[in-house]
Backbone as CSV, one residue per row, in Angstrom:
resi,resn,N_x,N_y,N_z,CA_x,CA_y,CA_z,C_x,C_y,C_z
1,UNK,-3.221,16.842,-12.358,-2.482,15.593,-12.435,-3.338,14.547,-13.144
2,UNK,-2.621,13.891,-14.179,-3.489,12.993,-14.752,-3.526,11.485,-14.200
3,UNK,-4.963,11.188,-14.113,-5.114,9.829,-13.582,-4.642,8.593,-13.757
4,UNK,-3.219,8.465,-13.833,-2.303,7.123,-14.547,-2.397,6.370,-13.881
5,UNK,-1.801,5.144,-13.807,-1.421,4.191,-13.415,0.281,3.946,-12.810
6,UNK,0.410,3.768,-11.460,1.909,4.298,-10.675,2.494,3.287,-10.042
7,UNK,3.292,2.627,-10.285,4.031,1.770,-9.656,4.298,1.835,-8.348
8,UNK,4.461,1.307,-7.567,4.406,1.401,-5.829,5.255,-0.074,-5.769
9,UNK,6.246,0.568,-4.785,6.853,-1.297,-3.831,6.254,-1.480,-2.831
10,UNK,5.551,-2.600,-2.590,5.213,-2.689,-1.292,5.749,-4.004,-0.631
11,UNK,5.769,-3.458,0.666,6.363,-4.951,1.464,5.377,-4.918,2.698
12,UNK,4.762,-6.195,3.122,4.101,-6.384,3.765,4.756,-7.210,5.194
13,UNK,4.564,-6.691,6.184,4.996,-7.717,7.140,4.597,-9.081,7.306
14,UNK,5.927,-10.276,7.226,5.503,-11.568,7.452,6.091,-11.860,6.216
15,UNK,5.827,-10.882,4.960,6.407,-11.625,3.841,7.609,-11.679,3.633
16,UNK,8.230,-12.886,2.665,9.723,-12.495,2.101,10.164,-11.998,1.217
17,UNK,8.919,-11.660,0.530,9.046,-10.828,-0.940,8.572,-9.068,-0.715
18,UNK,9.276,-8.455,-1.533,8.227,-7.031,-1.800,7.822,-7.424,-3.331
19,UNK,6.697,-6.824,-3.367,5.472,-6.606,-4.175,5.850,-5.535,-5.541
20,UNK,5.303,-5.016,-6.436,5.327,-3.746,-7.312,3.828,-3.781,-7.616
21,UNK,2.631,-3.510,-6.851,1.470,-2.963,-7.505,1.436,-2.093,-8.398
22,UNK,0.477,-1.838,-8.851,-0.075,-0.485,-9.984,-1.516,-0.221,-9.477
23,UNK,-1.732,0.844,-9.284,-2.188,1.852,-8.174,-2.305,3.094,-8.906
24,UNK,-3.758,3.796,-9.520,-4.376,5.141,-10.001,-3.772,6.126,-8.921
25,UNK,-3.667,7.338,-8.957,-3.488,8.408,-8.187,-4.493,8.969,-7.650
26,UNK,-5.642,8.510,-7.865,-7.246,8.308,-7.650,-7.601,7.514,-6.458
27,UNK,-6.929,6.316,-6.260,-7.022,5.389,-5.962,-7.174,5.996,-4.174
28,UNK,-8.023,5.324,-3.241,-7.546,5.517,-1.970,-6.447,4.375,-1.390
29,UNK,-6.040,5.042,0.030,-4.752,4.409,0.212,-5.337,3.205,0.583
30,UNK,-6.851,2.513,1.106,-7.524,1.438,1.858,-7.359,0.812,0.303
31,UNK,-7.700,1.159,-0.965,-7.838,0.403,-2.217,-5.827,-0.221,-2.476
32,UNK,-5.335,0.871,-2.117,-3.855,0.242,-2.392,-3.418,-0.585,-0.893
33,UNK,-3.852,-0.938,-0.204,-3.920,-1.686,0.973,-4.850,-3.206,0.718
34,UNK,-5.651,-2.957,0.036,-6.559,-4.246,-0.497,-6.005,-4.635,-1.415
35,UNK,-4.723,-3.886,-2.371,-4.467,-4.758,-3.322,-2.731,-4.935,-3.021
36,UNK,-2.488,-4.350,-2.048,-1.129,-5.109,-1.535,-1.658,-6.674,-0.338
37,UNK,-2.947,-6.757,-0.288,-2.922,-7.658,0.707,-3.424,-8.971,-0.511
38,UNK,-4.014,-8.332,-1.417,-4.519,-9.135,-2.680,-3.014,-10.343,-3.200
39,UNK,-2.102,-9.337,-3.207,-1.089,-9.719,-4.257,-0.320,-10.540,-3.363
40,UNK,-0.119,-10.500,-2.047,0.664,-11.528,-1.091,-0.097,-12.407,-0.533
41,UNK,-1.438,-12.219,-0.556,-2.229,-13.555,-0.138,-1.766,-14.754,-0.360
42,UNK,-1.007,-15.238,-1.271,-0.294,-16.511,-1.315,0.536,-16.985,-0.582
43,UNK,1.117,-15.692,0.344,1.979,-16.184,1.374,1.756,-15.456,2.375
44,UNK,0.745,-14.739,2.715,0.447,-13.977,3.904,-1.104,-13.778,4.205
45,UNK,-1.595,-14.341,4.783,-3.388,-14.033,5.066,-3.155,-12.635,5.424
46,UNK,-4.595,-12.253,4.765,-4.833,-10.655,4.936,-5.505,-10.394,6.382
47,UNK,-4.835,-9.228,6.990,-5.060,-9.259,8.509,-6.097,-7.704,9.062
48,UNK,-6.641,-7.808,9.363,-8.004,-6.935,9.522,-6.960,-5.907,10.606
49,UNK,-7.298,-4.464,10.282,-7.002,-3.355,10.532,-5.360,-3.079,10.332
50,UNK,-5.242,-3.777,9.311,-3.304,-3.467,8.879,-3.451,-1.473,8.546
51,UNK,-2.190,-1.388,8.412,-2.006,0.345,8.472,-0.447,0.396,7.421
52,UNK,-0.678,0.971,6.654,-0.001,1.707,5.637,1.194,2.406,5.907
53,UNK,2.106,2.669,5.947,3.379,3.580,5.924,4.323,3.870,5.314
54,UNK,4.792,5.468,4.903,5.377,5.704,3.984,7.011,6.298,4.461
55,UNK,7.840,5.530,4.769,8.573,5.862,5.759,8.009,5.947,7.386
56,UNK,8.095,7.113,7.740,8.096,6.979,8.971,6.319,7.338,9.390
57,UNK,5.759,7.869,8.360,4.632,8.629,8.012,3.367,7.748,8.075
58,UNK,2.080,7.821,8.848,1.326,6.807,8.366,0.431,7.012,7.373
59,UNK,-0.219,6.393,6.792,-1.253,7.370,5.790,-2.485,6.930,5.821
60,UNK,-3.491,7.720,5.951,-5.099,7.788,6.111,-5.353,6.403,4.956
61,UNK,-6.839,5.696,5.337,-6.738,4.861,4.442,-7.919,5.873,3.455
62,UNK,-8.570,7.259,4.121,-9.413,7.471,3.198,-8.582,8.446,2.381
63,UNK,-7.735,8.524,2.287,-7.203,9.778,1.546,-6.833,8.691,0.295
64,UNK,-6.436,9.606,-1.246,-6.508,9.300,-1.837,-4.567,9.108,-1.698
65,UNK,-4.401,8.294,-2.712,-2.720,8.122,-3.027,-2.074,9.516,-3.455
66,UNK,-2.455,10.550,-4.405,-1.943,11.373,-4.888,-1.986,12.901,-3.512
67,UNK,-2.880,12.552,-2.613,-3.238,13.449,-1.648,-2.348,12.810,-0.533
68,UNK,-2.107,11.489,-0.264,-0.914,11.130,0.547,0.340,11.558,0.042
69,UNK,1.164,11.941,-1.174,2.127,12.148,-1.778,2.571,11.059,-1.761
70,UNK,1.745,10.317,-2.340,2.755,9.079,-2.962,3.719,9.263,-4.109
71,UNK,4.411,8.711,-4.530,5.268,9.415,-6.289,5.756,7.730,-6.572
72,UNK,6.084,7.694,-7.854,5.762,6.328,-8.309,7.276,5.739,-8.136
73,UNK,7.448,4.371,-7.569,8.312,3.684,-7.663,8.796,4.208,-5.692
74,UNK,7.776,4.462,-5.317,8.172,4.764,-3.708,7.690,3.412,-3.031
75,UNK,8.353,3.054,-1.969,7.960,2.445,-0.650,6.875,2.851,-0.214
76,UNK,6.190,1.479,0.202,4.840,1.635,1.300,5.507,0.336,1.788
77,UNK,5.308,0.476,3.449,4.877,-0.942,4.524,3.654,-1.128,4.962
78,UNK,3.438,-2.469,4.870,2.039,-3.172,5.280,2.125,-3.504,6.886
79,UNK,1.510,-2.913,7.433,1.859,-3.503,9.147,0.386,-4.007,9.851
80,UNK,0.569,-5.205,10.164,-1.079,-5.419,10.736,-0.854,-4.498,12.375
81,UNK,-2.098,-4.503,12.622,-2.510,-3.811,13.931,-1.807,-4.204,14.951
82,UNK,-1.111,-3.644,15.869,-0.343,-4.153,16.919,0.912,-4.389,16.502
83,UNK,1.331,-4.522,15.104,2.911,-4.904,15.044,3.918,-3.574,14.321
């Protein structure tokens, strides 16, 4: 698989917007978690131990995106700890 660049929606809890990062297949899921918290920082402080989900699925933050089966133009939720 070649190392592109993959579109992802993300929606973070708290916000009113979803997001469209771009995200390597390389990338780990903690790096696409730092840059979904990057891109809503304007309307959401970034919240220490948030957790990733792909549907119902959670995903490791050390695994990489292409080893989570991410596929491009999919859903991720941002959920801080406890919610």
């Amino acid at each position: 698989m070649k190392d592109v660049l993959m579109p992802l929606y993300g929606f973070v809890r708290g916000d009113t917007l979803g997001v469209l990062v771009l995200v390597r297949a390389s990338d780990s899921v903690g790096t696409l978690i730092d840059t979904l918290e990057q891109a809503t920082a304007v309307r959401v402080a970034p919240r220490p131990q948030a957790r990733l989900f792909a549907g119902e699925r959670e995903l490791d933050r050390a695994s990489t995106v292409a080893a989570a089966g991410l596929s491009a133009l999919e859903r991720v939720d941002l959920v801080p700890e406890g919610g």
